[in-house]
C-alpha positions, 0 to 999 in steps of 0.5 A, a space after each residue: 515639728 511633730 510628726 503629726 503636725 508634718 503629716 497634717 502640713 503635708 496633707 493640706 499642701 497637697 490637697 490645695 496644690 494636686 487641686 490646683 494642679 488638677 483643675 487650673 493647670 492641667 492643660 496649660 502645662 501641658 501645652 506650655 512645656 513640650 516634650 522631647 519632640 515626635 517619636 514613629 509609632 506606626 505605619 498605616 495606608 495612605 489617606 488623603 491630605 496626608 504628609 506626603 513627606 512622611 510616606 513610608 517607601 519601603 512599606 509602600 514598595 512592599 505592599 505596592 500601595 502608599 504608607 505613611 509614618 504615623 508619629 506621636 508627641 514624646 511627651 515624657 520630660 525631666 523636670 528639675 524645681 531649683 529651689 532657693 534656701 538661703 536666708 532671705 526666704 524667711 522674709 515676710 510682712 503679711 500673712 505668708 513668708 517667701 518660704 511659704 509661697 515658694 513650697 506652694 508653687 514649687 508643689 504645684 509644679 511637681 503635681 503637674 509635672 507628675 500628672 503629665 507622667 513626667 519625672 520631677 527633681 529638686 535641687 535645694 540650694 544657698 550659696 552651695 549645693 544643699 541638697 540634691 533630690 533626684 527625678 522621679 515619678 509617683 506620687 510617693 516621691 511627690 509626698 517626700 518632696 513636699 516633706 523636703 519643702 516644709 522641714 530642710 534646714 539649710 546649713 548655709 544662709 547666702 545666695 550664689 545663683 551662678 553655683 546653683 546653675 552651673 551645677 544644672 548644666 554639669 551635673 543633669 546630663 539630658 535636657 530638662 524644664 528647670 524652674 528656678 524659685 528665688 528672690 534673685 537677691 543675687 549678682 554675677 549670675 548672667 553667664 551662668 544663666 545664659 550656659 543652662 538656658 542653652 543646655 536646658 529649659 530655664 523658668 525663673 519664678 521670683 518671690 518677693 513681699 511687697 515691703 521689700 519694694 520699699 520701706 514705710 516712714 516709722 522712724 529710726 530702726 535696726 535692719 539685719 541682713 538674713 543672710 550675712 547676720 550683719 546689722 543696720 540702722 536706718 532713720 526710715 523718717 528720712 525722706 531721701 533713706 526711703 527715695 534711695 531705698 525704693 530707687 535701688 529696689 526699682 533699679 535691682 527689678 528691672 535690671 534682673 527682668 532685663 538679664 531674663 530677657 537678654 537669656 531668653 529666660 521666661 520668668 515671672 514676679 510673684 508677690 507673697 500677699 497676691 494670688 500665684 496662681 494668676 502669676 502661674 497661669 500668665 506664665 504658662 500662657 506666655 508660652 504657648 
């Protein structure tokens, strides 16, 4: 790509997504993702209907006259995008790949993670670490992420979620907000998953199209497998291929919604021909 193709690619992703971030998700991010808990920030005299458990003995023996502490939201967090690279992602059947829809959400984040001062990683991974981007603040990081988003070029093209997370948990000591942004074509990743969502704050964000759900009557073709490269025939004019297929796909859904569940995991599908930001906000909402 052009250098001046990125910059004009880079410049749209965020204009739509620090807008979005800006106007639709503010408050609810805000409210959905708590900081670390409550600070002291000062003494003041006791007014009443005050806490009387947060007085402040030492303060009121001194002056001879009741004082509370007064503490405040720590409102900074660490926020960490896992974003699935693996070959999968390049799938798509209308107007926008999975590819696409995962860097807009994944900069939607970051631009409200960034206007709630709060630090944003990334972790780009395939069936391995790909790469791993540390968290920061600013709007400069935030740029060279997207950047990140639009041209890294995985050198792997298979999934291993369990990797990805094990990797979380081991290798970002403090407590983070870890978004993960996949297909979840994926298996054997439960115990991985139920680890991390104890150490950290695990969000599972899924992206699929919706021709993945099943596949149409148009007679006998040639699949290949994204990730593997491996090719498949199918006579899709075969009602039982198709009943088969969208049986394994339902079973695949459910089966992932319910690993959520069982991990206390929130999570969310997003379609690649629907609007995200309805998936987003729903998401939040559930949170607070």
């Amino acid at each position: 790509m052009e250098a001046t193709d990125l910059l004009k690619k880079v410049r749209q992703i965020e204009i739509k997504t620090r807008g979005l971030s800006a106007n639709i998700f503010a408050g609810e991010y805000h409210s959905a993702f708590k900081g670390r808990g409550m600070t002291f920030s000062e003494v003041r005299e006791y007014q009443y209907g005050d806490d009387i458990r947060n007085i402040d003995w030492n303060v009121t023996a001194r002056f001879n006259h009741p004082y509370i502490k007064v503490f405040e939201e720590e409102r900074e967090l660490t926020v960490l995008l896992m974003i699935d690279v693996s070959g999968s992602r390049e799938f798509g059947t209308s107007y926008k790949y999975k590819k696409n829809v995962i860097t807009e959400i994944a900069a939607v984040l970051a631009f409200s993670a960034i206007q709630n001062n709060d630090k944003i990683g990334v972790i780009f991974f395939s069936d391995r670490i790909e790469k791993f981007i540390p968290p920061k603040k600013g709007r400069k990081h935030i740029l060279h992420i997207i950047r990140e988003f639009i041209t890294f070029t995985p050198e792997h093209r298979e999934t291993n979620i369990s990797e990805a997370l094990k990797y979380l948990t081991n290798a970002i000591k403090k407590r983070c907000t870890a978004f993960i942004v996949s297909d979840f074509i994926d298996d054997n990743f439960e115990d991985a998953l139920k680890i991390a969502n104890q150490k950290h704050d695990v969000v599972a964000l899924k992206v699929f199209d919706k021709r993945e759900t099943e596949i149409p009557n148009i007679g006998m073709i040639k699949l290949k497998d994204a990730e593997t490269g491996e090719y498949y025939w199918a006579d899709t004019s075969n009602r039982a291929v198709r009943e088969a297929y969208g049986k394994w796909w339902h079973e695949t859904n459910e089966a992932t919604r319910r690993l959520f569940s069982k991990c206390g995991v929130d999570n969310v599908s997003v379609r690649t021909d629907e609007d995200y930001v309805k998936a987003l906000i729903s998401l939040f909402k559930k949170r607070i």
